[in-house]
N, C-alpha and C positions, 0 to 999 in steps of 0.2 A: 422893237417895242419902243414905243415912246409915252413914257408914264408921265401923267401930270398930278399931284398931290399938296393942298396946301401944309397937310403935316404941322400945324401950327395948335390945332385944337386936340383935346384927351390927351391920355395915357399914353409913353410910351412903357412898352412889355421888354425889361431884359434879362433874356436866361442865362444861367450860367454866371451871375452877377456877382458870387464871386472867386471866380477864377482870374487868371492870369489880365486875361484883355478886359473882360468884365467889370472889374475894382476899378481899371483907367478910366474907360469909356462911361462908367458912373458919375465919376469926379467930373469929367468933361461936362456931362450932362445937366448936374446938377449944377457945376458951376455958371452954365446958360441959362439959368433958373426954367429948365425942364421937368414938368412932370412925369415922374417914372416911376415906373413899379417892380423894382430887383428882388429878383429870384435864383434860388439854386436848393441843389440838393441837400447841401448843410448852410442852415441858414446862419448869419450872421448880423443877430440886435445892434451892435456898436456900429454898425453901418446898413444898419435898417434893409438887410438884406431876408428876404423871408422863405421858410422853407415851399418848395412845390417841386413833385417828382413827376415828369412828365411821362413817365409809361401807366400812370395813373390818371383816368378821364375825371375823377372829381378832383382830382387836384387843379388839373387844368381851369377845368369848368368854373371853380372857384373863384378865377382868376375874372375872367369874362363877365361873372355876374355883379361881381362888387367894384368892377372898375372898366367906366368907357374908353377902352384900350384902342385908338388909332391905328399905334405903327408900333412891330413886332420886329425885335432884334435879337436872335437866336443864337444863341455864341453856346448856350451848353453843349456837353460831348463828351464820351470818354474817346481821351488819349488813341495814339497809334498802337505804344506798347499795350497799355492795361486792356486795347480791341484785340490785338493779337492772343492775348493770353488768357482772355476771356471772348471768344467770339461771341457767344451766346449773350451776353448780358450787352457787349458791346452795340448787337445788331437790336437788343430791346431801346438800347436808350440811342442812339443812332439813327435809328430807322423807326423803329414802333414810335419813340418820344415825340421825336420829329413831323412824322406824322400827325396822330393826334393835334399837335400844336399847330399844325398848317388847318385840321379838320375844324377844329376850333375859331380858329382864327376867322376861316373862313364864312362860318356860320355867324360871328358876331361882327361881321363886316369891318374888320379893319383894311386899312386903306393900303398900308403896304409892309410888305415882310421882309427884313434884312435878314438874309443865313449867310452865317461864319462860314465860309466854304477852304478849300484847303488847293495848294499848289500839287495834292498829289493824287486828284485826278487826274492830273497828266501823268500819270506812271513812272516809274523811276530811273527806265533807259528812257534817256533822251538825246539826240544832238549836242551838241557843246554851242549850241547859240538860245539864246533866251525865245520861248513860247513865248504866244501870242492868244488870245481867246479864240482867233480864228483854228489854231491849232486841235486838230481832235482831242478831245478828251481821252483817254484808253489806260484808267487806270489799272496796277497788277496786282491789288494788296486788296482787303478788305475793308481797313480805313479808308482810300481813297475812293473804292466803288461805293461805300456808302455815303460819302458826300458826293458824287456822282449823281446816287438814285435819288437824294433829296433835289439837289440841282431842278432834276427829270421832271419831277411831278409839282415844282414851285411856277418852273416854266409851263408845262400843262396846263396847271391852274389860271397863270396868269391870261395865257393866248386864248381862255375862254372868258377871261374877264371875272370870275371871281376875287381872285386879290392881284394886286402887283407884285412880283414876285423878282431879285434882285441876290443876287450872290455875290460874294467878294474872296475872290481864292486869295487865300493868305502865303504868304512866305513865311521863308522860317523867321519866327519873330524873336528880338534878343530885348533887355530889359530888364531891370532889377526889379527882386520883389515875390519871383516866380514859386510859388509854394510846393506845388505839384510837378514834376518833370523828370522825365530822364534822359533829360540832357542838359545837369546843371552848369554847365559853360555857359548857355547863353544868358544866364544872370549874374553869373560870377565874373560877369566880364568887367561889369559893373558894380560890383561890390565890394566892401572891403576885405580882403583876405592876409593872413599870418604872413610877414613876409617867407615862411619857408615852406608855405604850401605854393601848388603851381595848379595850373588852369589844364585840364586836358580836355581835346577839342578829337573829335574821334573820325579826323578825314586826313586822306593824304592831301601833303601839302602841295599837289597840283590840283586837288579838286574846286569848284568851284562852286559859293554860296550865295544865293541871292537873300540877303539881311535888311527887314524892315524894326526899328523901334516900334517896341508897344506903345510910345506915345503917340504915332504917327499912323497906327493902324486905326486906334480911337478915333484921328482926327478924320481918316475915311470915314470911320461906322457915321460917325458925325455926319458928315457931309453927305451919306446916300440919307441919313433920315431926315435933315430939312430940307437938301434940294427940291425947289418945284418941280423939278422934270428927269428923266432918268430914260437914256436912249436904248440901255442895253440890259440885256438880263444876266450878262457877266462881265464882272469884273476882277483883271490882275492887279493883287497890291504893287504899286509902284515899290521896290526896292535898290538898295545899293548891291552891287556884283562885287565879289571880290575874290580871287585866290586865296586859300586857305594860311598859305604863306604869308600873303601881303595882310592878311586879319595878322597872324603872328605876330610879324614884325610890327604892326602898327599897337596893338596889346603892350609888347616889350616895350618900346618906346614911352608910350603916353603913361602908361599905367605903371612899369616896372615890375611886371610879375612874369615867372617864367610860365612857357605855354607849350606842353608836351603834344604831337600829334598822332593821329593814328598810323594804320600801315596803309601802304602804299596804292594797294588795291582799294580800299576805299572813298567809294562816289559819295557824292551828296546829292543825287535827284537832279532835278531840273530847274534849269535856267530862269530867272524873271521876268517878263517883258509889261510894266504897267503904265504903257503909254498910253495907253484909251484913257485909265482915270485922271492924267495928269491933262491929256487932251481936251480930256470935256468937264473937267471940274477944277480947269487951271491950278492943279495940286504940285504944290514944293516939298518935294522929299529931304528933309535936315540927314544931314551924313551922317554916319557914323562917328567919323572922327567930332563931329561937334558934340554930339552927346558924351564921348566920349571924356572931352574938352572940360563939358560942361560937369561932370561930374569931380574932375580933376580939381575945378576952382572949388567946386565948394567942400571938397576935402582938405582945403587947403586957406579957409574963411575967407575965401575971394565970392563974387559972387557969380552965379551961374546955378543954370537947373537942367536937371535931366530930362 
């Protein structure tokens, strides 16, 4: 696929606006003085976040009518766990939402559609070497086959020329800030904590994690929505690898907080491989340890940002 879009005029549409990636990718936005229109299930006035529940066609429709919406960045979702333990609700707003929102989209001719896509439609055995997009998809969970089946039919749409359609499998992402999650490590990594409480990180310390910053997944979402051009319909977030040990010890170090692990037997999924985006949108991924860094000075009135 080779997309060309100037993305410069209308609305941009972001669901899910405020969740975890959402709040960032806002700020990023509006600090480009972008036009956008943030949405979620619970709205939020103080950051001009507005409610729309997309398993609801007037909600959506709403949306379309009172604003010439360009480019569509789709980041709402429930969760891994809260899909597990609600399938049903999970596959309405997953699947039914998602839809809709592509149906819509479609119809009011927006020019191109980012979906938050996940690294775990590649299923959760994998090789001990980092996937690729060339790599099958074959996810084994029903969080990851339902960002699979949006994948499915964003690419459909696209190769008929309805919209342009463009996915970004996410890694796991770390970050302070995270309101919703269960797995509060990877905020707390970054947070201030009691020096007598400790970080529990729930992998054996041979597993292996590929870790992207929430600022740095923004700075993708950013870059598929003004690129003029876009070669492919997936994309791996560029992430850092690390051994669960070597996250440990680098934690103990910078930060000073003890970091308990799980048992032994416990994987983390699959490997990162996101050389396409660095390849083709000459993208520099900021390490961990500088984030890290970065947080360190300014707890400490030096300067530096996370």
């Amino acid at each position: 696929m080779n997309v060309s879009s100037s993305n410069n005029d209308g609305t941009i549409l972001v669901t899910g606006a405020g969740g975890h990636i959402g709040r960032t990718l806002c700020r990023l936005l509006r600090e480009a003085q972008c036009q956008i229109l943030a949405v979620d299930l619970h709205p939020d006035e103080t950051q001009n976040v507005r409610r729309c529940d997309l398993r609801l066609a007037s909600h959506v429709s709403a949306l379309f009518r009172t604003h010439p919406i360009r480019t569509v960045i789709h980041l709402a979702g429930i969760l891994p766990s809260a899909f597990q333990a609600d399938p049903l609700t999970g596959a309405d707003v997953n699947l039914g939402g998602s839809v809709e929102l592509m149906r819509q989209s479609a119809a009011a001719g927006v020019q191109r559609f980012i979906f938050a896509s996940s690294m775990s439609v590649y299923g959760s055995l994998r090789p001990q070497r980092p996937v690729t997009e060339a790599d099958a998809a074959a996810p084994d969970e029903i969080y990851g086959a339902s960002k699979r089946a949006v994948e499915l039919i964003g690419e459909a749409l696209s190769k008929k020329q309805i919209l342009e359609f463009v996915a970004l499998r996410i890694a796991r992402v770390v970050g302070p800030g995270a309101k919703k999650t269960s797995s509060p490590w990877r905020s707390q990594i970054f947070e201030a904590l009691p020096q007598s409480e400790s970080i529990s990180i729930p992998f054996a310390s041979h597993a292996v994690l590929s870790l992207v910053h929430i600022e740095d997944v923004a700075r993708m979402l950013f870059i598929l929505t003004k690129a003029a051009a876009i070669n492919n319909s997936v994309y791996n977030t560029p992430a850092e690898i690390l051994e669960v040990k070597q996250l440990k010890e680098l934690l103990e170090k910078l930060r000073g907080i003890r970091v308990e692990l799980g048992p032994e037997e416990a994987g983390a999924g699959p490997i990162c491989d996101g050389c396409r985006f660095v390849r083709e949108f000459n993208f520099e991924l900021r390490e961990l340890r500088d984030h890290l860094l970065g947080l360190h000075q300014t707890d400490h009135g030096r300067t530096g940002r996370v």
